[in-house]
C-alpha positions, 0 to 999 in steps of 0.5 A: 808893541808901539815905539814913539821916534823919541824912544829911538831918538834921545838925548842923553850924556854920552857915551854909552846910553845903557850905562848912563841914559837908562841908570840915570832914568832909573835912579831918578825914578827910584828917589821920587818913589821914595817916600817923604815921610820915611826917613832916609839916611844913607844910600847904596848904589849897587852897580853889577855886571856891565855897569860894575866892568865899564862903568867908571869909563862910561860914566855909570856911577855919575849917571845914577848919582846925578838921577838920584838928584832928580836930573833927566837926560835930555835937560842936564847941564853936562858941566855941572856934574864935576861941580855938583859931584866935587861938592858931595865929596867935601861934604855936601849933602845929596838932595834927592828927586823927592826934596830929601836930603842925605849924607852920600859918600862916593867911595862908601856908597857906589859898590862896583860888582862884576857877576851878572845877574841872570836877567840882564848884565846891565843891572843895579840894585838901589837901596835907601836906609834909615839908620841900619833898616832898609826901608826900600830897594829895587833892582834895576836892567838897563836894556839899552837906548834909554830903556830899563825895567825894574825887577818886579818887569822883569820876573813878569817878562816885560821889557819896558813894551808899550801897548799904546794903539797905532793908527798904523799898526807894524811889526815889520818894515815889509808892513810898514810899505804895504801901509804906506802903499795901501793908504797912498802915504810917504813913510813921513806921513804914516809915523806922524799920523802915529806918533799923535797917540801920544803928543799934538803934531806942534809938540812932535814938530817941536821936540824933533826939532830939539832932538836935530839940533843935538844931532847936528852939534853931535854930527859936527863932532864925528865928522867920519861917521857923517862920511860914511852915512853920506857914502852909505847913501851915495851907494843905496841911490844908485840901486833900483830900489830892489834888494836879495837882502831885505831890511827885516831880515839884516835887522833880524840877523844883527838880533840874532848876532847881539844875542849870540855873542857872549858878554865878553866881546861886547863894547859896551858889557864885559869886554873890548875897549871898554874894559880894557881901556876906561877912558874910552 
């Protein structure tokens, strides 16, 4: 399995990407499939699980109407959604990604469902009709950090992998220093040399760059997290390098946790915070 540092690293409107990154990545998707010579009349977003418990406090319903516009979110103008939105609900028609044009009703046309689907609690279901035919519909899973997969990858088992060959193939972090000790490169070094499978070195230098000037304007803003980051670094530079604990293993167990851990107590899924206080 392959992963670019821009699959890691995305910008996106806050403040959950699972509930506005991947829902808006979909709904884009979703409109540009839709065919030009198919008549649309109506839309109904069909929000479940997670999506319908925190999604007005995250923002879900926003996302998927704003990607149904054919908006991406690493480009979209965060203070034009209330704009765009207020000027639905008088009235305007909803522009899809494919040019197409239809009446959207916020109230009638975002359905919020609680019950979980069985393959993922980020789920939402999409369907266009012209007049009372449904003339087509998918189901999206919003699986975090921006990935989603739709119901066809889903009944196959995929979860959005990509099979993109590495010059430096690893699974592992452990692999990963036994490349970096092998070929004599810093670990800066061999994800570069990786990361041209997919981009020329200018492109990968210029879209980290994009990517540090949203961080550096996000870590502005949360000054406490850059504290702990800065006193999570002072104690690991006092170390000798060794550990009892290596990195696979903590990141393995924090898997094994999120896995475990039941719906309810999730941030971000059916419980905690999100749930019972939707302006967080």
């Amino acid at each position: 399995m392959a992963i670019s540092v821009f699959d890691l690293f995305r910008i996106g409107i806050g403040p959950s990407s699972s509930h506005t990154v991947g829902p808006m990545r979909a709904a884009r998707d979703f409109a540009l499939a839709l065919s030009q010579q198919t008549a649309v009349t109506r839309l109904v977003v069909r929000l479940r699980g997670s999506l319908a418990a925190t999604g007005i406090g995250h923002g879900a319903d926003r996302a998927v109407i704003m990607g149904l516009m054919g908006e991406v979110p690493e480009s979209i103008d965060p203070d034009s959604i209330d704009v765009r939105l207020n000027a639905i609900d008088e009235g305007a028609l909803l522009i899809l990604a494919n040019g197409q044009q239809v009446a959207f009703s916020r109230a009638d046309d975002v359905q919020w469902d609680e019950a979980c689907l069985p393959f993922h609690p980020n789920a939402m279901i999409l369907s266009a009709y012209c007049d009372d035919a449904r003339v087509a519909t998918n189901t999206f899973y919003s699986l975090g950090g921006g990935f989603y997969v739709d119901q066809a990858k889903a009944d196959q088992g995929e979860v959005g992998e990509d099979s993109t060959a590495l010059t430096y193939p690893f699974n592992t972090a452990a692999e990963l220093l036994s490349l970096c000790h092998q070929h004599q490169l810093r670990i800066s070094q061999l994800m570069l040399a990786n990361e041209k499978a997919w981009r020329s070195e200018a492109a990968i230098r210029q879209e980290l760059l994009s990517i540090w000037h949203a961080m550096r304007d996000s870590i502005e803003r949360n000054a406490i997290a850059s504290v702990k980051a800065i006193n999570a670094a002072r104690m690991a530079m006092h170390g000798d390098g060794e550990h009892f604990i290596s990195l696979d293993k903590v990141i393995r167990t924090m898997r094994d946790t999120g896995r475990d851990m039941q719906d309810k107590y999730k941030e971000t899924s059916k419980g905690g915070l999100a749930v019972n206080v939707i302006e967080c």
